[in-house]
C-alpha positions as CSV (number, residue, x, y, z in Angstrom):
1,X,-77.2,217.5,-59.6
2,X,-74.7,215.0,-58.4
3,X,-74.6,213.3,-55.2
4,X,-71.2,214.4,-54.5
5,X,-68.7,216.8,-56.5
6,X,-65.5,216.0,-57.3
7,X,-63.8,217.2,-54.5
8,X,-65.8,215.7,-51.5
9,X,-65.4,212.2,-53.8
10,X,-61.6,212.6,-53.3
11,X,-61.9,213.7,-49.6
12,X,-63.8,210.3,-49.4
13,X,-61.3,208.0,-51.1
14,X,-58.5,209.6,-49.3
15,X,-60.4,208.9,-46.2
16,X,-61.2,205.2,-47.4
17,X,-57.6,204.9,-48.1
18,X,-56.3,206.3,-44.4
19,X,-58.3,203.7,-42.9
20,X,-57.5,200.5,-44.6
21,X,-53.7,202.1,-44.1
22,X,-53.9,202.8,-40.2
23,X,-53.5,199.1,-39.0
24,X,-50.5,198.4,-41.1
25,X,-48.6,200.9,-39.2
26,X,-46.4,201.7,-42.4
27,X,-43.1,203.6,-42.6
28,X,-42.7,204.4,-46.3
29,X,-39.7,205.9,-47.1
30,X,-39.4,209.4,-50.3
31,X,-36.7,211.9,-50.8
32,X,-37.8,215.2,-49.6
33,X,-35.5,218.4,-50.0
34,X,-33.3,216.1,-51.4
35,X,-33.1,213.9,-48.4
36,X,-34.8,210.9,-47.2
37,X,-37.7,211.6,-45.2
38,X,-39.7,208.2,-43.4
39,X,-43.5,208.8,-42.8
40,X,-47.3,207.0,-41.8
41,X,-48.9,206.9,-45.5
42,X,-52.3,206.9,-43.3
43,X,-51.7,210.8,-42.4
44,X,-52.8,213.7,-44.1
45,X,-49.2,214.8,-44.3
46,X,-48.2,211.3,-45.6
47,X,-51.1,210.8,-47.9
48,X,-49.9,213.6,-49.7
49,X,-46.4,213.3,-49.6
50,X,-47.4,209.3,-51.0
51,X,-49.4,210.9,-53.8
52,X,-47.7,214.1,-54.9
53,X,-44.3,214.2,-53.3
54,X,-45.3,217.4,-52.0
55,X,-46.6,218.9,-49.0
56,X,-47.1,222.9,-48.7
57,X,-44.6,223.3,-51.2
58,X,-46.6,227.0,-51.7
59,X,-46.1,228.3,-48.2
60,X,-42.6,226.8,-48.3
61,X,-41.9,228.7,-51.4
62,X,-43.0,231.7,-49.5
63,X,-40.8,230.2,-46.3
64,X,-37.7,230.3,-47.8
65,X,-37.8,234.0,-49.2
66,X,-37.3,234.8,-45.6
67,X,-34.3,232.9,-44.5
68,X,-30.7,234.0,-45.3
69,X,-27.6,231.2,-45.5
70,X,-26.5,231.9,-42.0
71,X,-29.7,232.8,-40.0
72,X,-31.6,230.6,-38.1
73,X,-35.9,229.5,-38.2
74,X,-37.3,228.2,-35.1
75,X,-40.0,225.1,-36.1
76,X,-42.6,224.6,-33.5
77,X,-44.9,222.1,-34.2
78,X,-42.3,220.4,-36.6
79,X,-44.1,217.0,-37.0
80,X,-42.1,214.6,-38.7
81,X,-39.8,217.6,-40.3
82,X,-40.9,218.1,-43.7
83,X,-40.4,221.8,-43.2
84,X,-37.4,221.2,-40.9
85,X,-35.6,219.7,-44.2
86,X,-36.1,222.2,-46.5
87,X,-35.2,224.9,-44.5
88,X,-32.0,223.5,-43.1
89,X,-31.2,222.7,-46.8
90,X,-31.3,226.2,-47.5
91,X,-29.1,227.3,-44.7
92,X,-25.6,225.9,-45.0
93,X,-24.4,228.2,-42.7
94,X,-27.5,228.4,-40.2
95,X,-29.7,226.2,-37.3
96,X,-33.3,224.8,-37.3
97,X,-34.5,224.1,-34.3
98,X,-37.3,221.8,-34.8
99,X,-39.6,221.5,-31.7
100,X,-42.1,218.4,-31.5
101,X,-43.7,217.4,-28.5
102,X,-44.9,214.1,-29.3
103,X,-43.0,211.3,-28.0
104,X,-44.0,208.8,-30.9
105,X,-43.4,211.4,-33.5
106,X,-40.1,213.2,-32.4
107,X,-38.7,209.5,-32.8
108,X,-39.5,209.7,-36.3
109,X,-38.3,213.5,-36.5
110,X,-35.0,211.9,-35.3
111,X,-35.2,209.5,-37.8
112,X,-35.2,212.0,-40.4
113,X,-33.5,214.4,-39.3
114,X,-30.1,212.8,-38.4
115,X,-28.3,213.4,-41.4
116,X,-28.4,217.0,-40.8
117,X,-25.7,218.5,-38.8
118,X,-27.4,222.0,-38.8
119,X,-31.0,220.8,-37.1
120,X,-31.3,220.8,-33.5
121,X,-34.5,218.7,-32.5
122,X,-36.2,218.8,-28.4
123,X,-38.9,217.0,-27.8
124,X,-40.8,219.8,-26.0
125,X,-44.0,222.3,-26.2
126,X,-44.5,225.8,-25.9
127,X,-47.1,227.7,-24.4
128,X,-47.4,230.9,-22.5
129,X,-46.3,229.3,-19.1
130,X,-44.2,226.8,-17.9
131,X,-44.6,223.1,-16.6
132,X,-45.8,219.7,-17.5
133,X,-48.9,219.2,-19.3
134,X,-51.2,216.5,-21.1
135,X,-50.6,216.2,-25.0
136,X,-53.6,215.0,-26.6
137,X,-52.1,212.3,-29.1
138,X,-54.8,211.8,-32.0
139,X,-55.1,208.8,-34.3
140,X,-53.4,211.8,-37.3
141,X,-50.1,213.0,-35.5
142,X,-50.6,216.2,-37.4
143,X,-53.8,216.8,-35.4
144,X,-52.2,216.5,-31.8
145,X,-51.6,218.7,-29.6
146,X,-52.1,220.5,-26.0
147,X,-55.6,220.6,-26.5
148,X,-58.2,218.4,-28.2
149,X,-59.2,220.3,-31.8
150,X,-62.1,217.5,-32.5
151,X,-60.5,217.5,-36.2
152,X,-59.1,213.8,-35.8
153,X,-60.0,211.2,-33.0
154,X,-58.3,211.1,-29.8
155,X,-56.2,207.9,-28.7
156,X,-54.6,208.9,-26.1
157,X,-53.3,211.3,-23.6
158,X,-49.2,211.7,-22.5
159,X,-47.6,214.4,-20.2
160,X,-45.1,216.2,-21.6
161,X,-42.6,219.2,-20.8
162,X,-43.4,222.6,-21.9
163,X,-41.7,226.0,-21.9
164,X,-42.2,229.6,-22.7
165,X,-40.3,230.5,-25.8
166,X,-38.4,233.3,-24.4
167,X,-36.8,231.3,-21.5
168,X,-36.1,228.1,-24.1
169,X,-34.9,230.0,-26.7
170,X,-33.1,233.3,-25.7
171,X,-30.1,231.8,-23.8
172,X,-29.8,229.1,-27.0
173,X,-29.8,231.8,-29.5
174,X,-27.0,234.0,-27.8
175,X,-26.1,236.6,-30.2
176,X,-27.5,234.4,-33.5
177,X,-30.2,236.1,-35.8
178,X,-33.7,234.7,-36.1
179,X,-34.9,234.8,-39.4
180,X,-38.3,233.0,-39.8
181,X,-40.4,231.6,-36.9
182,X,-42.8,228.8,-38.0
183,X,-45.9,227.9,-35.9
184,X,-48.4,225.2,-36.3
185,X,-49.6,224.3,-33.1
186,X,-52.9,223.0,-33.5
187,X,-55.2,225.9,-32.0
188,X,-52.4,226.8,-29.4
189,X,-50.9,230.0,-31.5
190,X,-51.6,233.1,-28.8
191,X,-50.5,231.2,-26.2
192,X,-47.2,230.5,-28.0
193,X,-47.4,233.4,-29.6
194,X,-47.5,235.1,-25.7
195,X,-44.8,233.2,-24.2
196,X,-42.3,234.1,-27.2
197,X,-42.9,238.1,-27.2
198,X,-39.9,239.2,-26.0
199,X,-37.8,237.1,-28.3
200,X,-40.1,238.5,-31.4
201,X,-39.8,242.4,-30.1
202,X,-36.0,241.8,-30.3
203,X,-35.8,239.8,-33.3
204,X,-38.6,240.8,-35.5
205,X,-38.4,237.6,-37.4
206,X,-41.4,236.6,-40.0
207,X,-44.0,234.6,-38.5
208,X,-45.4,231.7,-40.6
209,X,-48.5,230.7,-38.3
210,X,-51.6,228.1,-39.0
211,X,-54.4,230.1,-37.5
212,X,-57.7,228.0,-38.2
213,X,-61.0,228.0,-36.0
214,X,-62.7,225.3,-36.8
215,X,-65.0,223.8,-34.7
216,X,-62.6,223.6,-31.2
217,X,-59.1,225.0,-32.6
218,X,-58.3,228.9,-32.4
219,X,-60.8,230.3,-30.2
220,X,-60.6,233.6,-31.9
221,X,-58.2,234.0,-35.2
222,X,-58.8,237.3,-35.1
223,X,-57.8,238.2,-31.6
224,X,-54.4,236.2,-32.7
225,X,-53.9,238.2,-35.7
226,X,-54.4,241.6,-34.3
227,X,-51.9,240.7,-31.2
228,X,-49.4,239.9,-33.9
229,X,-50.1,243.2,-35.8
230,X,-49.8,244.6,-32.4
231,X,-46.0,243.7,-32.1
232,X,-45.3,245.9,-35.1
233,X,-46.3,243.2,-38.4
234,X,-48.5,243.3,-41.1
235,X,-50.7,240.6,-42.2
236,X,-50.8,238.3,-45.1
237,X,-52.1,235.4,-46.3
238,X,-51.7,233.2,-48.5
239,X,-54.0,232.5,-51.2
240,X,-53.1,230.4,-55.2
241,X,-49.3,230.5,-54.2
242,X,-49.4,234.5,-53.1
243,X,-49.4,236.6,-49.7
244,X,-52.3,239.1,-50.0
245,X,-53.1,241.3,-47.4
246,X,-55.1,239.6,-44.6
247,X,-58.6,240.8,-44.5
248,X,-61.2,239.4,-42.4
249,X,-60.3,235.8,-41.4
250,X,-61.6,233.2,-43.1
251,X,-60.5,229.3,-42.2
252,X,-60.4,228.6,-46.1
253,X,-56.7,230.4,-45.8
254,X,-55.6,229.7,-42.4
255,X,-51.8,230.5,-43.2
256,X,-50.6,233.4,-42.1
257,X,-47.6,235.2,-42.9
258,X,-46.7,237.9,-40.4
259,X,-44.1,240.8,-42.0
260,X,-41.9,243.4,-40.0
261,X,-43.5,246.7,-40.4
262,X,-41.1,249.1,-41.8
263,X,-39.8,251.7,-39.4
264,X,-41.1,249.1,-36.4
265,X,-37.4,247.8,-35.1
């Protein structure tokens, strides 16, 4: 039996890699959504996007079945806007507001971002309740957030400005339809998820969300689920490129697509 299978060998290597690439501090340039998108080769996020050109390119597939020309999709936990891109390429007519809270990487956001006259980027948090908070900035800016996850090292703390979604969002929206709502927040989902309700009783947009345990991110998945099913959705997955109904939760397929119940408006 061999000492390691293939893929813990690759995990290894890519691992390797990230750390001989951390010190240089690089800012490697690819075209994305047919834009050019600047990112830290030494991430997960840019580690793939170095290698493949890709990253999530299922659950964006599944994304962008949900968003009409002249709608609009709220991005929380945009990163450096991967998913910002391709959703404002695929609405001439509509807004992305892409929220990141990260100081360092809402600079490269900008960066990315500034071609597009349709993306609308604050350098903000949500959460259930309003006021300033520490941001927990780890050595992968994926893996930061509002609390520490244990997935990726820790390098620092900074204080940053965080809002409910219903009193951010509501008076920016106006009259404008939400189509898609995406959320990955780093083990902070119900409490976004909580602060946003009213905005997703009126609008009943689709909720992407990343809902993983782990050892210290969601502390209960399933509690998150079943308050979304609550609001009148039904659960999905999504597993080899498909949504399938959402059974018992199970980290291997922590994205969740939440779908407006018929008859629930």
């Amino acid at each position: 039996m061999p000492l390691l299978d293939s893929r813990s060998l690759l995990l290894g290597i890519a691992s390797l890699l990230q750390r001989m690439l951390r010190p240089l501090r690089l800012r490697v340039p690819r075209r994305i959504a047919g834009h050019r998108i600047y990112f830290d080769p030494a991430t997960d996020v840019g580690l793939q996007l170095l290698l493949t050109g890709r990253f999530e390119a299922e659950a964006l597939a599944q994304c962008l079945r949900f968003i009409r020309p002249d709608g609009v999709v709220i991005d929380v936990g945009a990163n450096i806007g991967v998913h910002t891109l391709h959703y404002a390429t695929h609405l001439p007519r509509g807004t992305v507001l892409a929220l990141e809270p990260s100081r360092a990487t809402f600079a490269l956001l900008l960066r990315n971002v500034r071609a597009l006259a349709n993306v609308i980027p604050l350098n903000v948090a949500l959460a259930e309740s309003s006021g300033v908070r520490p941001f927990f900035i780890a050595v992968d800016d994926a893996h930061s957030g509002l609390k520490n996850t244990l997935r990726k090292r820790v390098q620092r703390q900074e204080s940053v400005a965080v809002f409910t979604g219903d009193e951010l969002l509501i008076p920016l929206l106006g009259n404008r339809r939400v189509d898609l709502v995406k959320i990955d927040v780093e083990g902070f989902e119900m409490e976004v998820l909580l602060g946003m309700k009213q905005l997703i009783l009126a609008q009943k947009p689709v909720i992407f969300c990343e809902i993983f345990g782990g050892r210290a991110s969601n502390p209960d998945p399933p509690a998150t689920v079943r308050f979304c099913v609550s609001l009148g959705y039904e659960a999905h997955v999504l597993k080899a490129g498909r949504l399938t109904a959402a059974g018992l939760h199970d980290d291997r397929y922590y994205n969740y697509f939440f779908i407006p119940r018929r008859g629930s408006d």
